[in-house]
N, C-alpha and C positions, 0 to 999 in steps of 0.2 A: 705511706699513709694508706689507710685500707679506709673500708665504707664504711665504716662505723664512726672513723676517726672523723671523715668529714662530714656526715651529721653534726657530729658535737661540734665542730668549726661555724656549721652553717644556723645553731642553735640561737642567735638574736636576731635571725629572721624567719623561724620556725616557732614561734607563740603568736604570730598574727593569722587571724581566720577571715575567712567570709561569712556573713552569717545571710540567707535569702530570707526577706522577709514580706507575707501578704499583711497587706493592710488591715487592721480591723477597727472597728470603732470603741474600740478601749487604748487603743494606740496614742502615747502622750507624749511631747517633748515638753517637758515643768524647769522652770528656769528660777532659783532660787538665788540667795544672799551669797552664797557658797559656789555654786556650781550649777550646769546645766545638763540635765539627766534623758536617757529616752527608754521608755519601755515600750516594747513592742507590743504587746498586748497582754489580755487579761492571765494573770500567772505565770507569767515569764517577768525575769529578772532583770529588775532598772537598771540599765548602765553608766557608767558617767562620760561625758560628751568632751573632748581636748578641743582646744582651740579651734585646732586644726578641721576636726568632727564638725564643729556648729558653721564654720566658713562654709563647709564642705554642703552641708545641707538645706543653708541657704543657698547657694548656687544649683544647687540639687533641683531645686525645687521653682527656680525660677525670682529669686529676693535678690536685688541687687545688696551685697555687701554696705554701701555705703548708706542705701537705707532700711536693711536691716537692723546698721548697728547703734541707728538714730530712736527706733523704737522701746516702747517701756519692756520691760522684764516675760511681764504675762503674758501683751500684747504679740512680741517673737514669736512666745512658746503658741501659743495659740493660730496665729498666721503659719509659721511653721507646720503644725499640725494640721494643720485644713488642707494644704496647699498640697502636702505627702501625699492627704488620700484621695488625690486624684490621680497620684502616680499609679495606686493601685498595688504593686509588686516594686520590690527593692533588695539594694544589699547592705548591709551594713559592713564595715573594713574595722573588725575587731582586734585590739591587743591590750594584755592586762586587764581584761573586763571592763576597756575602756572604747567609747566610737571614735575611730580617726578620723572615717568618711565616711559620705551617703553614696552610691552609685547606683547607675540603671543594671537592674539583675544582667546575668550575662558579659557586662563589663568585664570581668577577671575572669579566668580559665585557670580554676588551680590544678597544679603539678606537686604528685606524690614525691616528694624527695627520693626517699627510699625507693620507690618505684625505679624511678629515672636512673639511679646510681645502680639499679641493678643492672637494667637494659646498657647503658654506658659500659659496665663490666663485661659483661658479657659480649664485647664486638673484640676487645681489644686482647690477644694471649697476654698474661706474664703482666697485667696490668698495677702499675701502680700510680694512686693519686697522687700527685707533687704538689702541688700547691690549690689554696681556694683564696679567693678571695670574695672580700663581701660589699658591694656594691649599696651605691643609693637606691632607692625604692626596692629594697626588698628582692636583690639581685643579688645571685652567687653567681663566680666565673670560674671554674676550675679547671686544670691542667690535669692533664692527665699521659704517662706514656707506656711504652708497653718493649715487647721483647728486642723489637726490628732495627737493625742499626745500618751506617753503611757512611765509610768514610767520603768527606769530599774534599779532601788530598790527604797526602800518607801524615799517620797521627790526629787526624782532624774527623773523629765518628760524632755524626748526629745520629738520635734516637727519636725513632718516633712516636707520634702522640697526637693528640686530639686536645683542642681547647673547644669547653663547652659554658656555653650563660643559659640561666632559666632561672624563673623565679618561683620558689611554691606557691605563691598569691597570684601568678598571672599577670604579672604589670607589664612583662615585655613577653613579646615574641621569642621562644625558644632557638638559639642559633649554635651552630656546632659546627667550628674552623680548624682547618687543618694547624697541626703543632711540632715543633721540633727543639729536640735540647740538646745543644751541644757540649758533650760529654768532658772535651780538656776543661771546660771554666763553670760547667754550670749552668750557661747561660741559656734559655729558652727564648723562641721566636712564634709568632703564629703568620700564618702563611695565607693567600689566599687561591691556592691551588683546589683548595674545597671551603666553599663556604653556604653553607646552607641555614635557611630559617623555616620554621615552622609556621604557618599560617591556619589557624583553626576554623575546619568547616572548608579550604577550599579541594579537597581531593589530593588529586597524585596519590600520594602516599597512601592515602585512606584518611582517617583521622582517627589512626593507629598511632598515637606519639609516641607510644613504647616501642613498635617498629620505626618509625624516624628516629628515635633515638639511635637505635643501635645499629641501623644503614647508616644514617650519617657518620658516626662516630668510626665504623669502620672503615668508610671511603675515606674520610680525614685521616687517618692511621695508614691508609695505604696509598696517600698522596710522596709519599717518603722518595721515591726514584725522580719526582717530578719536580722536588724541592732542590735538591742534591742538584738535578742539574742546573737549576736555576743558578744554587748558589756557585757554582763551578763561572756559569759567565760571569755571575760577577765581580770572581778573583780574577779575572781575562779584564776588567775594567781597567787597567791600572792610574791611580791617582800621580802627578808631575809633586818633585816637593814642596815648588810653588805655590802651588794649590792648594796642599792639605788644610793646612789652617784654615786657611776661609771656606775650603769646604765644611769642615767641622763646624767652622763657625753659625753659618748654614742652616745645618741641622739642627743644632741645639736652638735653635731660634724656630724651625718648625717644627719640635715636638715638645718647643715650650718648658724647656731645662735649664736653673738659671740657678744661683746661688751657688753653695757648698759643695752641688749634686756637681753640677757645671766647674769646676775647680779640679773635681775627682777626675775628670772623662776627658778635662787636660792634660793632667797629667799624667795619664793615663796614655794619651797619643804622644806626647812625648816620650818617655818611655822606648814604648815601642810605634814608633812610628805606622800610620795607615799605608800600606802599601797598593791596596786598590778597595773598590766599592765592598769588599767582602770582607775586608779590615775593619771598615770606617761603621759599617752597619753593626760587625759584635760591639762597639764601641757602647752604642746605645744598646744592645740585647743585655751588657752587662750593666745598665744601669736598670733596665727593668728587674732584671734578677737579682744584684746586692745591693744596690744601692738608694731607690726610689721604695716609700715607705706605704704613700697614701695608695692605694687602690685606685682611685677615681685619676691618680698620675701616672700611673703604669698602664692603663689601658689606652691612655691618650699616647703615651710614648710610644708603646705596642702598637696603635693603629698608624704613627710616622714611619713605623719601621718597614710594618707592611706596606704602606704606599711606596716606600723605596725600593726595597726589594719586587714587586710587583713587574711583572713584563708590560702591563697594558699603561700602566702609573710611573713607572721608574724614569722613562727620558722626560717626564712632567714636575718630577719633585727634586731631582739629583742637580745641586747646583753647576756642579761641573759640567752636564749634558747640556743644562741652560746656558752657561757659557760658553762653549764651545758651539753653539747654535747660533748663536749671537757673534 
C-alpha cells in the first residue's frame, strides 16, 4: 500500500475540521421545530448542530444537561448564546457542514495527514504501508514495514516496522511503537522496545512533529535486533503439555477473545501444539492479523500481546510464571 492508498483508507475521518471561532454579537444559536442551527457571525454560514454538538455546548459553556434539556426552545438558544460570549474565543468540531462539538480553542492540535505520512516515509528504506486501521474518535493506526529482516531461528524471518496512531483532528497524543511481521504466516506484533508519544508544547524534540515523526518511526524500525532477541528467550521459555491448555486458556481470557475467534486459536493449538512462550504468543499475533475484524479488538488483543512479550511485564502477565511463583 503506498500513501496515497492510505489517505483514501483514512478518508471517513478526513471531512471533519476545526473551525476557531471569535465571538461577535451577531453570533446566534436559533433553535427551531426541525433542528438547532449556529452561526457564527454576521455573513458566515448557519450550520446545523447533531445531538451530539447541542450536548457538547451546553457543557461547553457551563448548562448542566439535565437542565438544559428542561428549558423552552428559545429560551436554550438564547442562554446558550449569552453564556458563549463570555467564552470569548472557541472551536467548533465540524463534519458535513454539521457542529459535533464546542471546545476551548487550543483543545485539538491538528495533524496534516499527508504531512505526517511523508515524514513516516521518509525514516523507513523500502517502505511499505500494510495495514491502517481506523479507530474511535477520529484515530488512524497504521503499520508500516520496511526492507530490514533477520531471522529468529532458521526459517523464521521477522521484518521490521513501525506502528504508528495519530489523529488529523488532534484527539489523541501522536504515539509511534516499535513493529514486526513475521514473514512464514503474516502475522504482525508491536513491541515495546520503542514507544514513543508526542506531547505538544513540551520541548525535547522541539515541537517539530514532522521531526518526531520520522525519529521516532526510525528508532522503532531499528528496534529490529532488540526484538529478535527478546523473542529468542522466549522460545528458551518452554511451555510442560500439562500446561498448555490452561495456559492458553489464560490468555484468551486476558485479551478478551471469546466466541468463533476463540474456537479458531483452539484449534489452532491443537494442531500444532505451543511448544514455548514464543509459540503461544504467534497464537494471538495470528489472530490480530486473520482473524479479529473490529479495530477497536485488535488493539486490545495487540496491547495483551505486548504485555506478554515485554521484559519489564512478561513474569506479571504469563500465567505459567504466575504458577510457577506460586
Amino acid at each position: 500500500m503506498n500513501k496515497e492508498q492510505v489517505l483514501e483508507r483514512m478518508e471517513p475521518i478526513l471531512n471533519t475540521q476545526v473551525r476557531e471561532i471569535d465571538h461577535s454579537p451577531r453570533t446566534r444559536i436559533t433553535v427551531t421545530p426541525d433542528m438547532i442551527t449556529f452561526r457564527p457571525g454576521s455573513g458566515q454560514r448557519t450550520l446545523e448542530m447533531t445531538k451530539a454538538g447541542v450536548q457538547s455546548v451546553a457543557n461547553f459553556v457551563g448548562l448542566p444537561w439535565n437542565v438544559a434539556a428542561k428549558l423552552q426552545p428559545a429560551t436554550f438558544g438564547d442562554v446558550t448564546t449569552e453564556l458563549l460570549g463570555s467564552k470569548r474565543q472557541y472551536s467548533l468540531v465540524v463534519k458535513d457542514q454539521r457542529v459535533n462539538a464546542v471546545v476551548k480553542r487550543g483543545h485539538f492540535h491538528t495533524v496534516n495527514p499527508e504531512r505526517a505520512l511523508r515524514a513516516i516515509e521518509s525514516a523507513i528504506p523500502g517502505i511499505d504501508f500494510h495495514r491502517v486501521l481506523i479507530l474511535d474518535n477520529l484515530v488512524a493506526n497504521i503499520e508500516v514495514i520496511g526492507e530490514k529482516r533477520e531471522p529468529v531461528s532458521r526459517g523464521d524471518l521477522i521484518q521490521a516496522g513501525a506502528n504508528i496512531t495519530f489523529s488529523p483532528m488532534g484527539t489523541v497524543d501522536p504515539a509511534v511503537q516499535a513493529y514486526v511481521l513475521r514473514l512464514t504466516c503474516t502475522n504482525g506484533a508491536t513491541d515495546n522496545a520503542i514507544l514513543r508519544e508526542f506531547h505538544w508544547g513540551a520541548g525535547g524534540d522541539g515541537d517539530d512533529i514532522w521531526q518526531w515523526f520520522r525519529r521516532s518511526t526510525h528508532d522503532a524500525y531499528n528496534a529490529l535486533d532488540r526484538i529478535v532477541r527478546r523473542y529468542r528467550e522466549l522460545m528458551n521459555e518452554n511451555i510442560a503439555a500439562n500446561e498448555r491448555a490452561a495456559m492458553l486458556e489464560a490468555m484468551l481470557k486476558q485479551a478478551r477473545i471469546s466466541g468463533e475467534q476463540a474456537i479458531a486459536i483452539r484449534a489452532l493449538a491443537i494442531e500444532n501444539p505451543p511448544q514455548n512462550s514464543y509459540d503461544m504468543m504467534n497464537l494471538l499475533t495470528f489472530a490480530t492479523s486473520h482473524l479479529l475484524e473490529r479495530p477497536q479488538q485488535v488493539m486490545r488483543v495487540r496491547q495483551a500481546i505486548t504485555q506478554f512479550t515485554g521484559e519489564d511485564s512478561h513474569a506479571r502477565v504469563c500465567p505459567v510464571c504466575h504458577a510457577r511463583r506460586n
